[in-house]
N, C-alpha and C positions, 0 to 999 in steps of 0.2 A: 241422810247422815252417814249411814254405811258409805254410799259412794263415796263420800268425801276423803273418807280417811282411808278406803283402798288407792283412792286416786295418790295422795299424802305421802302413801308409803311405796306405792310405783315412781312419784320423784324423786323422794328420796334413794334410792335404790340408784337410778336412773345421774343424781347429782353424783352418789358416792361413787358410780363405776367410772364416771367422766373426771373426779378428781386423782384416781387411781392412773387412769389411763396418761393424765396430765403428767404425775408426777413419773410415770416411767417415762414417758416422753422425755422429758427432761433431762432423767439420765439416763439415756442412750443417745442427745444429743450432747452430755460431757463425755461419754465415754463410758458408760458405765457405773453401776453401782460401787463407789471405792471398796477395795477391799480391806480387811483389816490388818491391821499390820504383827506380821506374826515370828518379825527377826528375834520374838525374846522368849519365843515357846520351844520347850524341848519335845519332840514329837515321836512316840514308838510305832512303827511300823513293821506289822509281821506280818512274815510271807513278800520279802522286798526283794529277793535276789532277782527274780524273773516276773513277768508280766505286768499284769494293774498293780503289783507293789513296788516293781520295777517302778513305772510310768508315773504314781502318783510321789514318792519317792525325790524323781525329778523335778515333778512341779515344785515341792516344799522346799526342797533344796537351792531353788531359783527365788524365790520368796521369802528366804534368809533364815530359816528355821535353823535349829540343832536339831538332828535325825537320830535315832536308834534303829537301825534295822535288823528285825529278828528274823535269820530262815535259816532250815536245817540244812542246807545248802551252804557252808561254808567259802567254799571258794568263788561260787558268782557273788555272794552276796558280800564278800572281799572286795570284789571288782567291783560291784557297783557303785558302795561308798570310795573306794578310791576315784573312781571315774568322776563320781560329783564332786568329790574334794577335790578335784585338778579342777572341772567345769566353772566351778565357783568360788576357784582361790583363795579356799578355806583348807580348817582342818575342822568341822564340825559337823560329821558324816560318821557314825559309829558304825561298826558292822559289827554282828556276835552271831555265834550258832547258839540257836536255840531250836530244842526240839518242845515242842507245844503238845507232845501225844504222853508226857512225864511234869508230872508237878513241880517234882523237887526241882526238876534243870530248869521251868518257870521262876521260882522263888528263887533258887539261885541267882540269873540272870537277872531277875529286877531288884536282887540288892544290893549286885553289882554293877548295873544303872545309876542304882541313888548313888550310891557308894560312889561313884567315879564321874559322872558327868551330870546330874542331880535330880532332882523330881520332876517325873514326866506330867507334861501339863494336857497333852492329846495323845493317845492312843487311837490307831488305828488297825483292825483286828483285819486283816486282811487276805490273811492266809487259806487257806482251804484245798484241800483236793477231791479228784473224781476221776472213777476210776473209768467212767465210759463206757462200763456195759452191764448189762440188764441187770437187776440184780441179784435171782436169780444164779446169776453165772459169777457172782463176786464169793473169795473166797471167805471166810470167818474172818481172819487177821486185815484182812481189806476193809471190809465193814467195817470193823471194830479202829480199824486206825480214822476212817473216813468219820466218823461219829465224834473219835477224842478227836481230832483237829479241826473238826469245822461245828462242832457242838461243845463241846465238852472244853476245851480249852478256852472257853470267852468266859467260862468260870474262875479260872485258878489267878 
């Protein structure tokens, strides 16, 4: 009797991986899993002037989103929403300086978010820094900003 139902539950197992298997099959011979469609989300992104907030920034951008992009970087992060807004022959690419290491200029900026281009529907906290060395050798005010921007600010 044991046997039977170890046996039982090894096909089962055995059915469900080969139906999983089937159906990704499937979509990778359409193309892929569709994605959803995300032209009616407004999306904040912080830490967009440069790198992965640079880069992911662009994908959303391509994909028809509304952007908010927060970095205490001013002037790239100017460019980079102009540069999508020409890429993507829109005007729906915000840039703002937001410093993330200060409460109030958080609360400030996102109520001038709502206030002006409306409720964000995906946040993306993507900001962070690192100072790249030991730490040790980091000074107090290093830490301490390293801690509010990559800790402390996915609170406020």
């Amino acid at each position: 009797m044991v046997n039977i139902q170890v046996i039982k539950q090894h096909l089962i197992i055995i059915f469900t991986a080969l139906k999983h298997c089937f159906i990704a099959l499937i979509n990778l011979i359409r193309g892929g899993i569709p994605l959803k469609d995300l032209s009616s989300e407004i999306v904040l992104i912080t830490g967009a002037a440069s790198g992965l907030g640079k880069g992911i920034a662009q994908r959303l951008a391509h994909l028809g989103c509304t952007l908010v992009l927060w970095d205490i970087d001013e002037v790239n992060n100017a460019r980079v929403a102009e540069d999508l807004n020409t890429a993507t022959n829109s005007n729906r690419i915000y840039a703002m300086k937001c410093d993330l290491t200060n409460k109030e200029n958080i609360y400030e900026c996102a109520k001038k978010v709502q206030g002006t281009i409306g409720h964000v529907t995906m946040i993306i906290n993507n900001a962070g820094v690192v100072s790249g060395k030991q730490l040790i050798n980091c000074s107090d005010e290093s830490i301490q900003r390293t801690f509010d921007v990559n800790v402390i600010a996915h609170f406020w």
